[in-house]
VMD Tcl script that builds the backbone (N, CA, C; Angstrom):
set m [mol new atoms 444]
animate dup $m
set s [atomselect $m all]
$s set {name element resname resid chain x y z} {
  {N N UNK 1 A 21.064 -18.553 32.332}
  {CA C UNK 1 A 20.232 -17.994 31.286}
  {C C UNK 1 A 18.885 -18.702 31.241}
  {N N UNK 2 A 18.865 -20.233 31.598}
  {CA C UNK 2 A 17.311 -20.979 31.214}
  {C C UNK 2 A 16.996 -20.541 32.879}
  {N N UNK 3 A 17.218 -20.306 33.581}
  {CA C UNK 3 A 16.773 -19.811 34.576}
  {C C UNK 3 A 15.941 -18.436 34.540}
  {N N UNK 4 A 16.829 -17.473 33.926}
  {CA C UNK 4 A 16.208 -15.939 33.582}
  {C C UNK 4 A 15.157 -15.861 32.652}
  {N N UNK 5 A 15.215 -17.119 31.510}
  {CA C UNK 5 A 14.109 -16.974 30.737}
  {C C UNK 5 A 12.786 -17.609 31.319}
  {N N UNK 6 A 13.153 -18.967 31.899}
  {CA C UNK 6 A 12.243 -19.899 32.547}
  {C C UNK 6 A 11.075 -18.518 33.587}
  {N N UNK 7 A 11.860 -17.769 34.023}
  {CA C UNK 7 A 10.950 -16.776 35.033}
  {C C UNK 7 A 10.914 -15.534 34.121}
  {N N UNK 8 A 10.892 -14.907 33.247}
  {CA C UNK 8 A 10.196 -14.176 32.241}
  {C C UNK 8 A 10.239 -14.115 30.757}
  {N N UNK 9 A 10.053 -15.385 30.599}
  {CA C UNK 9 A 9.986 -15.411 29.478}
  {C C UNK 9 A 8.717 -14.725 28.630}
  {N N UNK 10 A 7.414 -14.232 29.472}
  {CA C UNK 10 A 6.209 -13.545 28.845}
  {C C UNK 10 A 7.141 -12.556 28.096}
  {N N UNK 11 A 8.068 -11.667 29.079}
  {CA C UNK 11 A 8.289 -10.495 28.604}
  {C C UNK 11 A 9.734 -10.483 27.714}
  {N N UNK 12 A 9.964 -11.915 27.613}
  {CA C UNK 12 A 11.044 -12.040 26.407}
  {C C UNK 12 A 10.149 -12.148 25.281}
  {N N UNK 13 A 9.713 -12.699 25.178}
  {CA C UNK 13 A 8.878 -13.127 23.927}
  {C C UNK 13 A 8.178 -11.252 23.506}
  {N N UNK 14 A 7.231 -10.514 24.231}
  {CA C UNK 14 A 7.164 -8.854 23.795}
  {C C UNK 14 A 7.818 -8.187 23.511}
  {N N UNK 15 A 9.149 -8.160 24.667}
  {CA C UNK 15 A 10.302 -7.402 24.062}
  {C C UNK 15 A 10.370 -7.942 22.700}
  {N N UNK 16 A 10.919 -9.177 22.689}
  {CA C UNK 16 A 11.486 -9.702 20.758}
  {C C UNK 16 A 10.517 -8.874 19.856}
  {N N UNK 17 A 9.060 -9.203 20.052}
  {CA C UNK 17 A 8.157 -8.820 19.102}
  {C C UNK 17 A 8.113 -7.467 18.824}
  {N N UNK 18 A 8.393 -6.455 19.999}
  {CA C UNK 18 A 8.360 -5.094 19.801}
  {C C UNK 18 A 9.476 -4.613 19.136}
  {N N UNK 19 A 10.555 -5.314 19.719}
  {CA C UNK 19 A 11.886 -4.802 18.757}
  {C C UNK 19 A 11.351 -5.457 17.147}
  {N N UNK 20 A 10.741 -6.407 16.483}
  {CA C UNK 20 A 10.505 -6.643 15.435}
  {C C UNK 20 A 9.237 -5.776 14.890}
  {N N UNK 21 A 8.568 -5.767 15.678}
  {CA C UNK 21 A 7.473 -4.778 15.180}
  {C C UNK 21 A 8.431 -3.534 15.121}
  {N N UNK 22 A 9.265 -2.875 15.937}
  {CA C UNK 22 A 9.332 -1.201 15.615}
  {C C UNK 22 A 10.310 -1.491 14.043}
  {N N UNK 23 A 10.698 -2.591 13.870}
  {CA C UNK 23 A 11.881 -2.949 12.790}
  {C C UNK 23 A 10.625 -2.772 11.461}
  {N N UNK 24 A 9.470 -3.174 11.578}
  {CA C UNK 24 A 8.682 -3.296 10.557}
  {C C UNK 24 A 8.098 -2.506 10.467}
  {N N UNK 25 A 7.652 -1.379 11.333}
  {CA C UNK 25 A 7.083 0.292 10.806}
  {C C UNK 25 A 8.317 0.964 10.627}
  {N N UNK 26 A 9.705 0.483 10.490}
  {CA C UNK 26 A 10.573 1.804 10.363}
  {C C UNK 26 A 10.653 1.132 8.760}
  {N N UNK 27 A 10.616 -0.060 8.090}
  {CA C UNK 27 A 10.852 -0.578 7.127}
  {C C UNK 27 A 9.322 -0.400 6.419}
  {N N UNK 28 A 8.121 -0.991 6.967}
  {CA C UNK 28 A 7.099 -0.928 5.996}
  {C C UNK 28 A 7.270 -2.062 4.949}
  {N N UNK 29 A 7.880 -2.914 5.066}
  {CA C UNK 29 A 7.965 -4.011 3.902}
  {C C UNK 29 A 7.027 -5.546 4.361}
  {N N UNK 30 A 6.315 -5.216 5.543}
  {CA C UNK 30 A 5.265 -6.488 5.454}
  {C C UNK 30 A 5.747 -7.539 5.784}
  {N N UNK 31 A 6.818 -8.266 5.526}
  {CA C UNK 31 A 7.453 -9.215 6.317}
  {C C UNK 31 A 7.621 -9.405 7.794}
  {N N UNK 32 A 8.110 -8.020 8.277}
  {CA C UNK 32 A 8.429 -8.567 9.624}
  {C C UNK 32 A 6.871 -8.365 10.882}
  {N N UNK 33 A 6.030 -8.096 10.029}
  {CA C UNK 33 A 5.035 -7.919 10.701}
  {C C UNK 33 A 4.448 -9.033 11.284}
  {N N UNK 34 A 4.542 -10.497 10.725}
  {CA C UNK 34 A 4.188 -11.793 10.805}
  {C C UNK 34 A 5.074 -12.752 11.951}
  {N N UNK 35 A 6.400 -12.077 11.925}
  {CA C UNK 35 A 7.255 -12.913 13.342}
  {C C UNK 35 A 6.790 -12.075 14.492}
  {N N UNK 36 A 6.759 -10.730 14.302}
  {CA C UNK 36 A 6.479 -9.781 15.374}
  {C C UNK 36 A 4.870 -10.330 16.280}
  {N N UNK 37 A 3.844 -10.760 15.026}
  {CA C UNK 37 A 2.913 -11.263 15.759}
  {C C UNK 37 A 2.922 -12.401 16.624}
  {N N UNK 38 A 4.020 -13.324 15.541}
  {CA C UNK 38 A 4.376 -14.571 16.345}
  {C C UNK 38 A 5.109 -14.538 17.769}
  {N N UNK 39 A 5.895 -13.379 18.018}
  {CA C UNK 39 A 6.104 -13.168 19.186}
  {C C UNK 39 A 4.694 -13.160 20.516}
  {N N UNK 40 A 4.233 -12.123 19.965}
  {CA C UNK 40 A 3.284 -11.992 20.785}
  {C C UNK 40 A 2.131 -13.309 21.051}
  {N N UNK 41 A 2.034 -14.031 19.916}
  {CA C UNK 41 A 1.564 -15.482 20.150}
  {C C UNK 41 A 1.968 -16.337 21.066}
  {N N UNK 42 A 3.368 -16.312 21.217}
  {CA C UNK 42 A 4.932 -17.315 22.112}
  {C C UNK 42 A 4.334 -16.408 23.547}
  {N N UNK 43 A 4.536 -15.236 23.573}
  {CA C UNK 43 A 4.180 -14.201 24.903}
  {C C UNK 43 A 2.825 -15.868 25.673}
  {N N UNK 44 A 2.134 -15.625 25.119}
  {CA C UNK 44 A 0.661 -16.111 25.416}
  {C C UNK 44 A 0.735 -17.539 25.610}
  {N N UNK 45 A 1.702 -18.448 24.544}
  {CA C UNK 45 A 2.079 -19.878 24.784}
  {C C UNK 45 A 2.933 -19.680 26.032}
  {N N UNK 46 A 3.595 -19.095 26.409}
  {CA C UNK 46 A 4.504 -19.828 27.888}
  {C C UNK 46 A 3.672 -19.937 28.506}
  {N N UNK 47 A 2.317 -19.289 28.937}
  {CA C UNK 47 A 1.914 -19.924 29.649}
  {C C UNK 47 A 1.117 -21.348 30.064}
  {N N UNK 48 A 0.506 -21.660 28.558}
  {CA C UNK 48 A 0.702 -23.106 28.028}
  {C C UNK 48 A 1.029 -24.395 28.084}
  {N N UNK 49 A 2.382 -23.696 27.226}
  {CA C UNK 49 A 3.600 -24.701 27.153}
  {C C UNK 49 A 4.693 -24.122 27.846}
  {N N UNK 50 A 4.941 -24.531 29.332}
  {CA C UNK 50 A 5.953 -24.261 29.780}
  {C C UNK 50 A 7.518 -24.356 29.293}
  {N N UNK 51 A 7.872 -24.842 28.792}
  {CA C UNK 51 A 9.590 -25.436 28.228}
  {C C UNK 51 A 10.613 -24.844 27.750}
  {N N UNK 52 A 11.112 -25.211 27.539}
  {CA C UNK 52 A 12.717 -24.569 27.305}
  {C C UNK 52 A 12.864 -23.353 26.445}
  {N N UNK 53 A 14.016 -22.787 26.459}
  {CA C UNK 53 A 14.118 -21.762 25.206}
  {C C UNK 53 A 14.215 -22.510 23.741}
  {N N UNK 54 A 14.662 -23.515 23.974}
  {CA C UNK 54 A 15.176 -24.165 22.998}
  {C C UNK 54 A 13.768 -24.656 21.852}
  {N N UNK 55 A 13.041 -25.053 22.953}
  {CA C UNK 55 A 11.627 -25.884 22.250}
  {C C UNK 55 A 10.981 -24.583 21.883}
  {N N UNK 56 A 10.853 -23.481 22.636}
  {CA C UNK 56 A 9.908 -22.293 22.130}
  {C C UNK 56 A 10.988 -21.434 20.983}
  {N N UNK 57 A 11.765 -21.842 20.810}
  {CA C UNK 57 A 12.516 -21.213 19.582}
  {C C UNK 57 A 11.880 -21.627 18.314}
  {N N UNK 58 A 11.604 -23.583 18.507}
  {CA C UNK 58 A 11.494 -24.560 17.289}
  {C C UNK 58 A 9.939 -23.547 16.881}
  {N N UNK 59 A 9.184 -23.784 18.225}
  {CA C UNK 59 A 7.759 -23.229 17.934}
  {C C UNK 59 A 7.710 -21.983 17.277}
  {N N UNK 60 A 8.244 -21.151 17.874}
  {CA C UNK 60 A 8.223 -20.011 17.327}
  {C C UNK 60 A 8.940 -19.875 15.732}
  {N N UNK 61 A 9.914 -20.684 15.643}
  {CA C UNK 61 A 10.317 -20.912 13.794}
  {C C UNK 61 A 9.053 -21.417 13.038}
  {N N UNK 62 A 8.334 -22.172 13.259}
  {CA C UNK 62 A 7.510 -23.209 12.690}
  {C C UNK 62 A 6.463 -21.968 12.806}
  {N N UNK 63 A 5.678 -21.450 13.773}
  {CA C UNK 63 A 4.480 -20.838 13.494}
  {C C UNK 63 A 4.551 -19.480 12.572}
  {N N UNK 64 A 6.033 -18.962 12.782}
  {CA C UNK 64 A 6.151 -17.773 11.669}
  {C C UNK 64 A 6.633 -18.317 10.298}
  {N N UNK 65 A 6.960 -19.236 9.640}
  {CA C UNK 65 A 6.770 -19.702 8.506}
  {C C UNK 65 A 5.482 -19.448 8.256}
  {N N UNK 66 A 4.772 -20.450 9.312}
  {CA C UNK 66 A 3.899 -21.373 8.778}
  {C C UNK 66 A 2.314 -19.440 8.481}
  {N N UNK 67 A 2.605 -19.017 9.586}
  {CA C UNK 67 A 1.449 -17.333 9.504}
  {C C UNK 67 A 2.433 -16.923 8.350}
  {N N UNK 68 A 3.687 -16.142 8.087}
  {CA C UNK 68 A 4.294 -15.641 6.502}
  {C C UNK 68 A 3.727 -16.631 5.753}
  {N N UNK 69 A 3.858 -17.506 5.521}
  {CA C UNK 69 A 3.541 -18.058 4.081}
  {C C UNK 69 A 1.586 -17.745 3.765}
  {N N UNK 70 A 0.789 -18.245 4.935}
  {CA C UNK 70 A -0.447 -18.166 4.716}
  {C C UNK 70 A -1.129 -17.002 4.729}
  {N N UNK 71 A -0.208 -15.613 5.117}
  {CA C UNK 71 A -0.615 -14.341 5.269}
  {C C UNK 71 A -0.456 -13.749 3.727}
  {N N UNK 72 A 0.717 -14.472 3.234}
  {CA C UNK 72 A 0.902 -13.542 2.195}
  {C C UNK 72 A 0.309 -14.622 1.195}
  {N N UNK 73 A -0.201 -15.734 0.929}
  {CA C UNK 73 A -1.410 -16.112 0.250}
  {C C UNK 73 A -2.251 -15.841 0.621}
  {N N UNK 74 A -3.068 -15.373 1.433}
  {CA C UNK 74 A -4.228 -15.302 1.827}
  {C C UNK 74 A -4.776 -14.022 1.783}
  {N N UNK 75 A -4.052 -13.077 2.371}
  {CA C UNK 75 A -4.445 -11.578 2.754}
  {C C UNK 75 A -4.335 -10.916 1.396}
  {N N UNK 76 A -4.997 -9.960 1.011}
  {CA C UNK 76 A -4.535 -9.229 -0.063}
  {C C UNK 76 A -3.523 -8.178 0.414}
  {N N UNK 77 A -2.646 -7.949 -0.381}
  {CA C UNK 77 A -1.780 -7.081 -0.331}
  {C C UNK 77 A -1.534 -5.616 -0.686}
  {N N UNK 78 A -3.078 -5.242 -1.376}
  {CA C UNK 78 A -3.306 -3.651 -1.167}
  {C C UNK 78 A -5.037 -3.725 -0.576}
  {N N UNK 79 A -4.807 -2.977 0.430}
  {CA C UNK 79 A -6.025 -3.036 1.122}
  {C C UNK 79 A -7.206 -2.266 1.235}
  {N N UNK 80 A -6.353 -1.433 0.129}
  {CA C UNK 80 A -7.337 -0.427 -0.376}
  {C C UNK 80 A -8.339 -0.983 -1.952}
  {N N UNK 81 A -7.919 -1.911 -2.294}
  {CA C UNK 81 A -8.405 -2.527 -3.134}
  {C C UNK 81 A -7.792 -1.752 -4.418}
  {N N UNK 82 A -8.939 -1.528 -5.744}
  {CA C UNK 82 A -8.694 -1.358 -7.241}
  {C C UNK 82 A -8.867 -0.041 -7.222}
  {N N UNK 83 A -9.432 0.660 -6.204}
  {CA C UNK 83 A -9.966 2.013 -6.507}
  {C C UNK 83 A -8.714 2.717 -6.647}
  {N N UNK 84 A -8.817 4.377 -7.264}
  {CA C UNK 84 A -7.813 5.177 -7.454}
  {C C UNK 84 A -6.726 5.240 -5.940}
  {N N UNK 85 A -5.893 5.560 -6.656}
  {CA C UNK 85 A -4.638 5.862 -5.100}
  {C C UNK 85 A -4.782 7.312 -4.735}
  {N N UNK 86 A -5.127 7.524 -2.838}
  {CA C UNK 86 A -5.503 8.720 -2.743}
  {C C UNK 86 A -4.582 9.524 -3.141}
  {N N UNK 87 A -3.285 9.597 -2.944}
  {CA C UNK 87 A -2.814 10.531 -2.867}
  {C C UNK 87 A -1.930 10.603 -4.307}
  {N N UNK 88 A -2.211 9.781 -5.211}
  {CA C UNK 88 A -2.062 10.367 -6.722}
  {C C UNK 88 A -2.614 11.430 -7.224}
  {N N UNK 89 A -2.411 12.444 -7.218}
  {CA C UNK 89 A -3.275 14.016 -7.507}
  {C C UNK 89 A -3.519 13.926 -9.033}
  {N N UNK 90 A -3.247 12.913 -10.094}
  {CA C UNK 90 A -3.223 12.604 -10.970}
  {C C UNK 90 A -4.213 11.800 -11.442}
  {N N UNK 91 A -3.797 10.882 -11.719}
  {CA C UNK 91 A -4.870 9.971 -12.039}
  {C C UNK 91 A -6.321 10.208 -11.416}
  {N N UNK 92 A -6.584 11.093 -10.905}
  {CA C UNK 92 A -7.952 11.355 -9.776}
  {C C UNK 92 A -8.505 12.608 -10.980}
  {N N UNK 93 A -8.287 12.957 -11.851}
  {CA C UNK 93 A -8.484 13.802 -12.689}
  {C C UNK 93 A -9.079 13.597 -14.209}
  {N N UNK 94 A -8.773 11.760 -13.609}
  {CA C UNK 94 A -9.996 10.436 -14.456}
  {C C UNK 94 A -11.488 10.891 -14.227}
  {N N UNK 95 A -12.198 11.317 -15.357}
  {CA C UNK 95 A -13.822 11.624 -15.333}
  {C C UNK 95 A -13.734 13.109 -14.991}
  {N N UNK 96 A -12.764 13.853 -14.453}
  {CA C UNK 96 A -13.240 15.516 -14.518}
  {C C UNK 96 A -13.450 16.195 -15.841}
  {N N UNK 97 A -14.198 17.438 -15.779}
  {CA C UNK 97 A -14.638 18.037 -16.761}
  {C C UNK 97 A -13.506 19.361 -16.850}
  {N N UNK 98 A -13.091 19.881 -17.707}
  {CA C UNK 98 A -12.708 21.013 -17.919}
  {C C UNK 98 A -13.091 21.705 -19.326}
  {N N UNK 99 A -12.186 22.506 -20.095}
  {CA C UNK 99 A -12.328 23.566 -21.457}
  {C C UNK 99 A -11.482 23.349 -21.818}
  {N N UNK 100 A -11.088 23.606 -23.214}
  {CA C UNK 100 A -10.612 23.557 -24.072}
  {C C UNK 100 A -9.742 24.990 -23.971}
  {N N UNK 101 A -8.689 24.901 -23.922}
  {CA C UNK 101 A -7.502 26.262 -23.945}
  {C C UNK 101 A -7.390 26.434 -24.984}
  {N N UNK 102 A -7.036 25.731 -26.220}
  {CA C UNK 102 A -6.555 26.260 -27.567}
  {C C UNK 102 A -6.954 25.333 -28.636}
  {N N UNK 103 A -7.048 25.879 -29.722}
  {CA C UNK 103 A -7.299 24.788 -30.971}
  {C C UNK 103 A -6.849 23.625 -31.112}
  {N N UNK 104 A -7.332 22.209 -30.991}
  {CA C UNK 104 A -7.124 21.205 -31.471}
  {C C UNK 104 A -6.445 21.000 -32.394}
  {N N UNK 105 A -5.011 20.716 -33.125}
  {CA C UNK 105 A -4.494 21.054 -34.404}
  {C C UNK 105 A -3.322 18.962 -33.945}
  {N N UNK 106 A -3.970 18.656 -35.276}
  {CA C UNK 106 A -3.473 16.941 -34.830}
  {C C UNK 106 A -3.532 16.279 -33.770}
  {N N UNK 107 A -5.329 16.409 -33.390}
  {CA C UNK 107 A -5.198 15.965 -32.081}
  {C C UNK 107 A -4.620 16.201 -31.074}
  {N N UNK 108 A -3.923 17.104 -31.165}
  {CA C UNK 108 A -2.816 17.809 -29.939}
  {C C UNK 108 A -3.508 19.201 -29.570}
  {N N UNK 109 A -3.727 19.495 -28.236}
  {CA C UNK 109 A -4.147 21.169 -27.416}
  {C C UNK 109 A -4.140 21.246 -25.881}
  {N N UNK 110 A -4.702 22.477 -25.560}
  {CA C UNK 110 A -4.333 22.549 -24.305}
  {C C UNK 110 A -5.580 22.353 -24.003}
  {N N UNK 111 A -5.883 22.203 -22.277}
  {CA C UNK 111 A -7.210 22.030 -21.646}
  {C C UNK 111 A -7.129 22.625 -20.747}
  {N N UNK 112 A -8.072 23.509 -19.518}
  {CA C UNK 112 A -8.044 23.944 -18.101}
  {C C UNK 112 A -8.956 22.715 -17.406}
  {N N UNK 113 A -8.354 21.673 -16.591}
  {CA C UNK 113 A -9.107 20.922 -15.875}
  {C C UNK 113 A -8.201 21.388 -14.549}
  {N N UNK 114 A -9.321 21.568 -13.594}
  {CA C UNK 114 A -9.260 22.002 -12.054}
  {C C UNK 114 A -8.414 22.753 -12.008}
  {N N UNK 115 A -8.071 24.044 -12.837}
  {CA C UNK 115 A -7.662 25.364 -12.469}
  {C C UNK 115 A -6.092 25.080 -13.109}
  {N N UNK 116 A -6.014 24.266 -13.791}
  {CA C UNK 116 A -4.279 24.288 -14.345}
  {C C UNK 116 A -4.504 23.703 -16.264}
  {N N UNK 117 A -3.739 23.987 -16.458}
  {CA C UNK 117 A -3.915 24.033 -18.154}
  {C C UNK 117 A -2.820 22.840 -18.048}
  {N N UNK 118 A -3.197 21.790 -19.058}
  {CA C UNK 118 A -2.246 20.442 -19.106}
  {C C UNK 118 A -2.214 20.132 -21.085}
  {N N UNK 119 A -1.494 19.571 -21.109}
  {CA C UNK 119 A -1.293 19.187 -22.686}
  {C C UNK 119 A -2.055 17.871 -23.207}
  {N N UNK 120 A -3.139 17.739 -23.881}
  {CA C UNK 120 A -4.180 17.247 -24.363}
  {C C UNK 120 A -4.004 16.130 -25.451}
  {N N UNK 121 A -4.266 15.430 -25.744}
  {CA C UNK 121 A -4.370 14.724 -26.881}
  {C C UNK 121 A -6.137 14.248 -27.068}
  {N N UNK 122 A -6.745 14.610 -28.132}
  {CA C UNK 122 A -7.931 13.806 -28.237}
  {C C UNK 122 A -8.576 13.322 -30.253}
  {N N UNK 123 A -9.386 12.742 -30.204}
  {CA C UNK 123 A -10.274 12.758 -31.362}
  {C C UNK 123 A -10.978 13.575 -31.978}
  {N N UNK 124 A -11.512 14.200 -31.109}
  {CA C UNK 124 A -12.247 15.426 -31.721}
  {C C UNK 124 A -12.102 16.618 -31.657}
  {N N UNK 125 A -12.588 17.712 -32.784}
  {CA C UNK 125 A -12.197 19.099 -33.284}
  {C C UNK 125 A -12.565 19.815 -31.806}
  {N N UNK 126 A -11.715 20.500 -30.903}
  {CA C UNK 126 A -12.153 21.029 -29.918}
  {C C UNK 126 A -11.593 22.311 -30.118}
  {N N UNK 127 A -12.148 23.067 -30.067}
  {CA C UNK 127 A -12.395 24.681 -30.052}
  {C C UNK 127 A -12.090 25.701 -28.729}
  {N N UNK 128 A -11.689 26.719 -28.484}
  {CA C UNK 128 A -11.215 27.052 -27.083}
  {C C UNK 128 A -12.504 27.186 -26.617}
  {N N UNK 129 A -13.060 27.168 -25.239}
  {CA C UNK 129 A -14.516 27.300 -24.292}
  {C C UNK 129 A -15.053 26.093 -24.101}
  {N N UNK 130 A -14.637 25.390 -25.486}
  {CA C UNK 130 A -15.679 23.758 -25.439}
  {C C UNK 130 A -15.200 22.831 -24.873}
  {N N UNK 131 A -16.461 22.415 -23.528}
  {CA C UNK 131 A -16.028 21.748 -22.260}
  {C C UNK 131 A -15.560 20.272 -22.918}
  {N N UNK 132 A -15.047 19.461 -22.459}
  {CA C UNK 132 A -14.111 18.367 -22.630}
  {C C UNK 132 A -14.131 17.730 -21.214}
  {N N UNK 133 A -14.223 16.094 -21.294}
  {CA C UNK 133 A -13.919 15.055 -20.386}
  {C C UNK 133 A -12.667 14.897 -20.072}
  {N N UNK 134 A -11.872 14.173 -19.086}
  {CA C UNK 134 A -10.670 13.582 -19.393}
  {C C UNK 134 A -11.079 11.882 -19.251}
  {N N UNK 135 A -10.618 11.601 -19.875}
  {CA C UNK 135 A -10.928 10.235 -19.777}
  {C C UNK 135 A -9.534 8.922 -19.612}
  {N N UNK 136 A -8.527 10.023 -19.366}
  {CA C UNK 136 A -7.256 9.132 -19.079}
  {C C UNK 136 A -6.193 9.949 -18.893}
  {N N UNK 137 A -5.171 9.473 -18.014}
  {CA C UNK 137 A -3.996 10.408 -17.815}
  {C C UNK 137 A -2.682 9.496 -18.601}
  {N N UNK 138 A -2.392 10.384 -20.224}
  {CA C UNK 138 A -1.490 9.806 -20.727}
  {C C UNK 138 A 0.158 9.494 -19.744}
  {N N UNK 139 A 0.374 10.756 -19.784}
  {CA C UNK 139 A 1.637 10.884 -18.861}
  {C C UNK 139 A 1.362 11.241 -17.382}
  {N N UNK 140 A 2.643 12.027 -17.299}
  {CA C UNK 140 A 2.635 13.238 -16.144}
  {C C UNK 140 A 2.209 14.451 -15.774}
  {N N UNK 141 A 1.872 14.604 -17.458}
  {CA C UNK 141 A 1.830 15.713 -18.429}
  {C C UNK 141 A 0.793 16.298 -19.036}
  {N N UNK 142 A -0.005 15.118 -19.387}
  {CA C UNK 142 A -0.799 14.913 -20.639}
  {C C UNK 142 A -1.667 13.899 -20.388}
  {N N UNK 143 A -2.551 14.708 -21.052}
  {CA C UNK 143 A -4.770 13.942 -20.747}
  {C C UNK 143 A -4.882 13.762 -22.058}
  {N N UNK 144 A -6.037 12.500 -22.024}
  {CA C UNK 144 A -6.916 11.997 -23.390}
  {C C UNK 144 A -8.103 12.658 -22.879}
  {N N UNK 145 A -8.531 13.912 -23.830}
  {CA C UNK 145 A -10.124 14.033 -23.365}
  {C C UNK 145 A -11.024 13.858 -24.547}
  {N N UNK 146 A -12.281 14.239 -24.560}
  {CA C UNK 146 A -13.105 13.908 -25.554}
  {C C UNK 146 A -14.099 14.749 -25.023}
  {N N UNK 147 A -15.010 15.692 -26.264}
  {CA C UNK 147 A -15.638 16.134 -25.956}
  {C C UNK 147 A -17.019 16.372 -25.479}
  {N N UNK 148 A -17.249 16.924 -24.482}
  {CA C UNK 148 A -18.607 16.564 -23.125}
  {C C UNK 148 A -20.126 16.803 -23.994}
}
mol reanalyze $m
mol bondsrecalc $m
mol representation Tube
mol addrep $m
């Protein structure tokens, strides 16, 4: 066996990483993305550091701690930053304009924002035609608007 690795070990070390990388796009949980690199790091050290399986095991334990721990302090973890989430069809309906569907009666009515009528809550007397903000998505359901 230290014979078979001693003469390819480049392509032990890719294989490992690829089987850990395909483990971490079928999962998506960010963890295994950091040994998978470390593989490919070890790929690049044999040629280096020639030595055993044994010693490139230790290395390879030690440098994927050592990248997990400083990746996940370091890197941010949504990389899209603060802005809205694209594919919330919801919350993206923050700052649109629509009308007023029906009488305001306790702050409670309907609104047409972007072609669908949703259930309203606001402050002010809104009248059916009279355009309206949304300025927050209460529920799933239901907008805070105020009038434009």
């Amino acid at each position: 066996m230290d014979a078979l690795y001693a003469n390819h070990a480049v392509w032990f070390w890719l294989a490992f990483g690829a089987v850990i990388l395909g483990a971490e796009l079928m999962t998506g949980s960010g963890w295994l993305l950091w040994p998978a690199v470390t593989a490919a790091v070890m790929a690049a050290l044999t040629f280096v550091l020639p030595f055993n399986i044994a010693v490139h095991l230790l290395i390879y334990a030690v440098l994927t701690i050592g990248l997990t721990v400083t990746a996940r302090r370091y890197l941010p973890r949504n990389i899209s930053g603060d802005g809205p989430d694209i594919n919330d069809n919801i919350t993206r309906l923050v700052g649109a304009r629509g009308e007023a569907a029906s009488i305001f009666a306790e702050g409670r009515g309907r609104v047409h924002v972007e072609g669908k009528e949703w259930d309203a809550l606001s402050d002010d007397a809104l009248i059916p035609g009279k355009t309206v903000q949304v300025l927050e998505v209460v529920s799933a359901a239901s907008l805070r608007v105020r009038a434009a």
